[in-house]
N, C-alpha and C positions, 0 to 999 in steps of 0.2 A: 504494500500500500504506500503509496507516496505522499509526504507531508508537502503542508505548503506554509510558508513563512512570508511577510512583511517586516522589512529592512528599510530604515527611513536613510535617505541621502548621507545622512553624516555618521551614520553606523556605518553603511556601505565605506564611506572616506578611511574609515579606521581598519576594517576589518573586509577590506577588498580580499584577500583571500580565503578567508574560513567561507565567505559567503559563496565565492568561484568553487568553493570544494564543496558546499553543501548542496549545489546544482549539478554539479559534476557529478555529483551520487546520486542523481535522480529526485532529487526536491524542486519542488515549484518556489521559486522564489520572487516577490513583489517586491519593485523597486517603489518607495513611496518620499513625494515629495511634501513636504508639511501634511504628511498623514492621505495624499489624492496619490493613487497611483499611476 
């Protein structure tokens, strides 16, 4: 079963990688900008 996560921009800025490996393993990932994705 594949999860899916929202990631606000400035998480993303920090944490560009664990986010690139948690899509890589088959997670849905939302990129979200003040909360609008």
């Amino acid at each position: 079963m594949k999860h899916t996560s929202e990631v606000g921009i400035r998480a993303l800025k920090q944490n560009a990688s664990a986010v690139v490996a948690e899509a890589a393993a088959g997670e849905t990932v939302t990129i979200t900008d003040r909360g609008r994705p």
